[in-house]
C-alpha positions in Angstrom: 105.0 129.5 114.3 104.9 126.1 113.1 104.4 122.9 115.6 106.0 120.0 115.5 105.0 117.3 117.8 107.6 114.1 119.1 106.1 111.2 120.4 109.2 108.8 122.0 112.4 110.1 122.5 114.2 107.4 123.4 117.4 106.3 121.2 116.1 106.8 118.1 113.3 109.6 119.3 116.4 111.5 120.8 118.2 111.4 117.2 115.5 113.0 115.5 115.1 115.7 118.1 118.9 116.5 117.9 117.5 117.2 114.2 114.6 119.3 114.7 116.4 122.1 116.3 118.9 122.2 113.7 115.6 123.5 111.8 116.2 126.9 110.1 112.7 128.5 111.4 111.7 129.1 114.6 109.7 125.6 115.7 106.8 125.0 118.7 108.5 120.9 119.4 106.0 119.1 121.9 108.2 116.2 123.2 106.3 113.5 124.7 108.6 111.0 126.6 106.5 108.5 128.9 109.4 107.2 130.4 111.0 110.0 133.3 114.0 108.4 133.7 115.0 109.9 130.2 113.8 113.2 131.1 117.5 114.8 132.1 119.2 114.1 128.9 116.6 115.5 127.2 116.2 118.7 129.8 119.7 119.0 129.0 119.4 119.3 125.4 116.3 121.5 125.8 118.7 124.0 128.3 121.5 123.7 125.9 119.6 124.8 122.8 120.0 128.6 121.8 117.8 128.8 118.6 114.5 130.2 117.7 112.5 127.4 118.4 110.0 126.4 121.8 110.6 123.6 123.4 108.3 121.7 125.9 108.9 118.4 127.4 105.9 116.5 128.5 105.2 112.8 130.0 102.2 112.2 127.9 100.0 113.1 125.0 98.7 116.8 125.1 94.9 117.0 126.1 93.8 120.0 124.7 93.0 119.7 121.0 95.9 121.6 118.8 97.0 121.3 115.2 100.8 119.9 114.2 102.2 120.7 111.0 104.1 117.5 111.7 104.3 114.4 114.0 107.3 112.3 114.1 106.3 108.9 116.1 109.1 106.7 117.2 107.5 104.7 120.0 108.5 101.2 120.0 106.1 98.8 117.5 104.2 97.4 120.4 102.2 100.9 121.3 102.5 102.8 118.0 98.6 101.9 116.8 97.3 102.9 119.8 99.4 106.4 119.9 97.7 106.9 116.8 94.4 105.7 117.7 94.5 108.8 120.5 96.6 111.1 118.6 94.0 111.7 116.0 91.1 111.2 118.0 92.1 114.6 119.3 94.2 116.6 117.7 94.5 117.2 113.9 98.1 116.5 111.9 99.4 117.3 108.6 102.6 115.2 108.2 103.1 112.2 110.5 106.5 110.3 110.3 106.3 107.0 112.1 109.7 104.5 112.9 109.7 101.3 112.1 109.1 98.0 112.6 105.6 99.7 112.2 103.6 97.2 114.0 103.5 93.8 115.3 100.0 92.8 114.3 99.0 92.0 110.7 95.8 93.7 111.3 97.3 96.9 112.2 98.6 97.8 109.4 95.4 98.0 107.1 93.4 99.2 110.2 96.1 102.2 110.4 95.6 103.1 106.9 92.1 103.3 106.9 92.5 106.3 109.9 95.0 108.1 107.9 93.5 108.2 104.9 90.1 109.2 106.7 92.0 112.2 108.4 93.9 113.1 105.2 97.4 112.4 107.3 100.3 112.5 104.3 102.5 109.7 106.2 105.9 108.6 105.6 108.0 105.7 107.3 111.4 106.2 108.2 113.5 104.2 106.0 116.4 106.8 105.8 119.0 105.3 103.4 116.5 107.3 100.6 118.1 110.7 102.3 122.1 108.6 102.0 123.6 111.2 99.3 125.5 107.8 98.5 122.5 105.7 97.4 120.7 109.2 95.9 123.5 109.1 93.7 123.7 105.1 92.6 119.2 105.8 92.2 120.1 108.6 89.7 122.8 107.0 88.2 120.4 103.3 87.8 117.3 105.6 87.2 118.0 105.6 83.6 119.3 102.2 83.0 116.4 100.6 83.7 118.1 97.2 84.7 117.4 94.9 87.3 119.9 94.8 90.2 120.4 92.0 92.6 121.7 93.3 95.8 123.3 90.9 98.7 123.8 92.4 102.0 126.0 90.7 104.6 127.4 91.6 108.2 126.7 91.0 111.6 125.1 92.4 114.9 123.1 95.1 112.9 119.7 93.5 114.1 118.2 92.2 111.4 114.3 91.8 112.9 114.3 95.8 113.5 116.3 96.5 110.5 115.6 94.5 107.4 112.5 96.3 106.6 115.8 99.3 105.6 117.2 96.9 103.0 113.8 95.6 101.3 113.1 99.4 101.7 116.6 100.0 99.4 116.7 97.5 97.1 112.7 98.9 96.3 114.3 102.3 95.9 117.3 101.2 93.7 115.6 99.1 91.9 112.1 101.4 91.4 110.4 97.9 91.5 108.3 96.8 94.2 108.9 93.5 96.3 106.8 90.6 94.6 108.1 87.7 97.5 109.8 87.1 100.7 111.4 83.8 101.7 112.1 83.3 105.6 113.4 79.9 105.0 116.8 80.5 105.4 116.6 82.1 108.9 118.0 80.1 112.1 115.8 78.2 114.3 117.7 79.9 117.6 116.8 83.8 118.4 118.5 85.3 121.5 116.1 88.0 123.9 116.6 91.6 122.0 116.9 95.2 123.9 113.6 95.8 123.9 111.2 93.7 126.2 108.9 90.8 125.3 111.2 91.0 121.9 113.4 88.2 120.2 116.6 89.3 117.8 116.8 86.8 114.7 119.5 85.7 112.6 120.5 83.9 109.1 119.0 84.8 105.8 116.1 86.8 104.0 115.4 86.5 100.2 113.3 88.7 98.5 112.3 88.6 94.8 111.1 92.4 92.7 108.5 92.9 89.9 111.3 93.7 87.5 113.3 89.9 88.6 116.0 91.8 90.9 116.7 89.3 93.6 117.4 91.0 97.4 119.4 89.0 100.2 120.1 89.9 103.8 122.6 87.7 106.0 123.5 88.7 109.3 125.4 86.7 111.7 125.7 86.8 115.2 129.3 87.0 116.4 131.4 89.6 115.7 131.5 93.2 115.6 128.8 95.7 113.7 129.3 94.8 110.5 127.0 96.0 107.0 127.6 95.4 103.7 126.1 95.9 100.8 127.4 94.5 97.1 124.9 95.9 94.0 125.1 93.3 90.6 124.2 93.6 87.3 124.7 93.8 83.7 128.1 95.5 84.0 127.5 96.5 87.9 129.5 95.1 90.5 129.6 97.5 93.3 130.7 97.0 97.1 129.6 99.3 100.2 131.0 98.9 103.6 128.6 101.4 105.4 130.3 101.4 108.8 133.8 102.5 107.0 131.4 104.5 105.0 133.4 103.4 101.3 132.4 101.9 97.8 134.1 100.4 95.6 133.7 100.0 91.6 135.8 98.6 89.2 139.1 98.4 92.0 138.7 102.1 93.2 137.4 102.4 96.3 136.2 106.2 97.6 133.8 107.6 100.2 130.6 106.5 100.6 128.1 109.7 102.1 126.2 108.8 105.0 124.0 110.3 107.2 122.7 109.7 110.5 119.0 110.1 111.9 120.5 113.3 113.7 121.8 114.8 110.4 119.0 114.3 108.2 117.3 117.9 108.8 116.1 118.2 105.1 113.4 115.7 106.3 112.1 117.6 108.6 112.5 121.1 106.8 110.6 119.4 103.5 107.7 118.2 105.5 107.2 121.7 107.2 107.8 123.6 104.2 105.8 121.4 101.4 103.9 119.0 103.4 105.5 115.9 101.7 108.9 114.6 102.0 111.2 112.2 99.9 110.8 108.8 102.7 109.0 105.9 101.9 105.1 106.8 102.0 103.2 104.6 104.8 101.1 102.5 101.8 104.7 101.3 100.6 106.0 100.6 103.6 103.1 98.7 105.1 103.0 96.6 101.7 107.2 95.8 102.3 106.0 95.0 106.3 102.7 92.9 105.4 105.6 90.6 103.3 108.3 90.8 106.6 105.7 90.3 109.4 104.2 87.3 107.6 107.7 85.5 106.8 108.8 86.3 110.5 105.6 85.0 112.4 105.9 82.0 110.1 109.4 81.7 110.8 108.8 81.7 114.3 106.0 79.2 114.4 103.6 82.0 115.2 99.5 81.9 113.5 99.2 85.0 111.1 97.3 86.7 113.6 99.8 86.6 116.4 102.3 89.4 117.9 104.8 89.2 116.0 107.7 89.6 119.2 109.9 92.1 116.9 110.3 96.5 117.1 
């Protein structure tokens, strides 16, 4: 039987359970939630589950020494080296998919990738908008063109310090170019505390600039409703996205826009079982796109280089 292991299962943790045992073969899922006040909902999901698979809830990291065909991490930023760190000092993994914001230390991120590469973990971050059919379909479609596409993304109160790493993430994938430079300046001086503790939520504007001279901007605003959109430029593009209605709109016809949520998104896991690779963004990627966001936050913020950067 083939073990999957779930480190956090918080909000987003819990998603990506509600996932795994939508797998089609029967599954051993270890899930490891510190926190016992969110042991009933996920008892309840454990006593309401009829498939094939085995599931054991536990308060913290397995002692005895066991293999995982795959490890999904989604710990908040603050503890995730450290999960590592005693992870794979004990037991042995395959796959590892890790949330983001990664890290909050500068450090981390090269000192992470010097373990994984030592212990031959294949890791991916999860950046989901690559499993979107929606964006699949404008990657295929732009895959061929070989043109350089500006993107702009606007809204509010979709938490921009947790969730721009998504956008430089897309525009990467859209364009197949990787991010070159990231300018911070046009961020507000004012942050307001975030959900998470010891954390600050930011707003204003991020530009980034790609190898192939596609230009990226994220604006997000305060007040108002959840808002995202996305609007994708370029010689003979012009293409709109609202992703909460879920619609785009080319050329004056708008139709659906395909979506998924962490929750629906079952191919991850059922790739990384079956092949041992998946189609996320792989952890060197990533940590290059977060080495970029980290540094422009921290300096944003006022913060040296080798601060915590107070984001997750």
């Amino acid at each position: 039987m083939q073990s999957v292991l779930l480190v956090g299962c918080g909000n987003i943790g819990f998603r990506h359970l509600q996932a795994l045992v939508q797998l089609p073969q029967a599954t051993a899922i270890s899930i490891v939630e510190p926190n016992l006040a969110a042991h009933p909902r996920i008892a309840t999901l454990i006593a309401e589950h009829a498939g094939p698979h085995r599931l054991e809830l536990h308060a913290a990291l397995p002692q005895t020494a066991a293999h995982f065909d795959l490890a999904v991490l989604a710990t908040s930023a603050n503890h995730r080296r450290v999960i590592i760190e005693d992870l794979l000092a004990r037991h042995s993994v395959a796959v590892m998919i890790l949330e983001k914001v990664l890290f909050q230390r500068l450090e981390d991120l090269d000192a992470v990738l010097v373990l994984l590469t030592a212990q031959a973990v294949t890791t991916y971050v999860n950046c989901g908008r690559r499993y979107f059919p929606g964006y699949i379909a404008l990657q295929q479609r732009f895959a061929a063109q070989s043109q350089a596409l500006d993107i702009l993304i606007t809204g509010q109160a979709f938490g921009l310090a947790s969730n721009a790493v998504h956008f430089i993430d897309l525009a990467e994938y859209l364009n197949g170019s990787a991010i070159s430079k990231l300018d911070g300046t046009g961020l507000l001086a004012d942050t307001v505390t975030a959900k998470r503790a010891d954390c600050v939520e930011i707003f204003g504007s991020l530009t980034a600039q790609f190898a192939n001279g596609a230009r990226l901007t994220v604006d997000c605003r305060a007040d108002g409703p959840l808002a995202v959109a996305a609007r994708i430029s370029g010689q003979g593009v012009d293409i709109s996205i609202d992703e909460v209605a879920r619609n785009i709109t080319e050329s004056g016809v708008t139709t659906a826009f395909v979506s998924k949520n962490v929750s629906e998104c079952v191919e991850i896991y059922a790739a990384a079982l079956q092949t041992g690779q998946c189609d996320l963004t792989r952890y060197a990627d990533s940590a290059r796109q977060h080495r970029l966001y980290l540094s422009a936050v921290l300096a944003h913020l006022g913060l040296p280089q080798t601060a915590i950067c107070p984001i997750s």
